[in-house]
TORKOL-4160 file (C-alpha; in steps of 0.2 Angstrom, whole numbers, padded with zeros to 4 digits, m for minus):
53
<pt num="1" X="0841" Y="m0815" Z="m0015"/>
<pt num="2" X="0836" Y="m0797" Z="m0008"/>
<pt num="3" X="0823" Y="m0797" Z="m0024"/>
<pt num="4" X="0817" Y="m0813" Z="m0017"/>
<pt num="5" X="0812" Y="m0807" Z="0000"/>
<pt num="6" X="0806" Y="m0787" Z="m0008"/>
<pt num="7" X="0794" Y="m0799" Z="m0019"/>
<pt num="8" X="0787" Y="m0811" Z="m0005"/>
<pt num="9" X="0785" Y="m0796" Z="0006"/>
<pt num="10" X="0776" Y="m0785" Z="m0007"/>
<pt num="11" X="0765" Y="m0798" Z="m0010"/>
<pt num="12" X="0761" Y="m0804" Z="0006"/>
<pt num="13" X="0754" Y="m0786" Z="0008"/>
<pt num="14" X="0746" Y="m0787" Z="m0006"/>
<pt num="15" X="0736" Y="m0801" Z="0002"/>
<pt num="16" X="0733" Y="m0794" Z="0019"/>
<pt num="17" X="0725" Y="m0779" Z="0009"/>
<pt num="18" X="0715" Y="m0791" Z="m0001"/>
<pt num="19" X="0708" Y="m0800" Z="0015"/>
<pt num="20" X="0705" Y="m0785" Z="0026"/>
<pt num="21" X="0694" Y="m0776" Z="0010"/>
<pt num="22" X="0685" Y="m0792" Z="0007"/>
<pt num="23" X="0679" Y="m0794" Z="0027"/>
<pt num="24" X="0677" Y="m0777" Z="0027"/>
<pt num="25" X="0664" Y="m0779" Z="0011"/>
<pt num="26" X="0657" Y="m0796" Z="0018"/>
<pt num="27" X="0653" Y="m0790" Z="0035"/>
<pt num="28" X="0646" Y="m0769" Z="0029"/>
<pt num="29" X="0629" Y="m0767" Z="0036"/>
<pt num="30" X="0616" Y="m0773" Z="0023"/>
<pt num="31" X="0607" Y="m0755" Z="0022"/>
<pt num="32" X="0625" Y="m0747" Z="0019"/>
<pt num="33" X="0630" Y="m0760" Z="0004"/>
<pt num="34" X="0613" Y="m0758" Z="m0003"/>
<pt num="35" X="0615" Y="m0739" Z="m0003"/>
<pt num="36" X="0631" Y="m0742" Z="m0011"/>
<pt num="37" X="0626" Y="m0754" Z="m0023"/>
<pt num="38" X="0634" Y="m0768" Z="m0018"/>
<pt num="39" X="0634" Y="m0786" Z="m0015"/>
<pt num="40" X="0641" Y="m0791" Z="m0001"/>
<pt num="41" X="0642" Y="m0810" Z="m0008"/>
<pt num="42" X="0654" Y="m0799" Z="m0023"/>
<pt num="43" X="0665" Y="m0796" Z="m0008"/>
<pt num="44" X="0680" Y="m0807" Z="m0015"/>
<pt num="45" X="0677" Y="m0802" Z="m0032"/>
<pt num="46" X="0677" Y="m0782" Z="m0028"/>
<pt num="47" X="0691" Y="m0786" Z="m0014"/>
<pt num="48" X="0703" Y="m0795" Z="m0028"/>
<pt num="49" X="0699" Y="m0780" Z="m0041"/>
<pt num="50" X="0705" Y="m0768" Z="m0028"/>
<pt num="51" X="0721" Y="m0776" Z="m0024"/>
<pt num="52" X="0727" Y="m0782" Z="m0042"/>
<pt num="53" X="0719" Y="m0770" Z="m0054"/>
């Protein structure tokens, strides 16, 4: 049962990191994501490679 709750809380985290690196990506300043190459409409895509790759 202890595996359970370790699991569900890891991976709770795992999402809370996911979600604050996508708003984080979605909301950059256009000139700072252009300068970085990046598409902030890629935000969930970029955000979900981050997290679980």
């Amino acid at each position: 049962m202890h595996n359970l709750f370790k699991s569900v809380k890891l991976a709770l985290a795992d999402y809370a990191r996911y979600v604050a690196t996508r708003n984080e990506i979605a909301q950059m300043p256009l000139d700072v994501a252009l300068d970085l190459g990046i598409f902030r409409g890629d935000a969930d895509k970029i955000a979900r490679k981050a997290v679980w790759n």
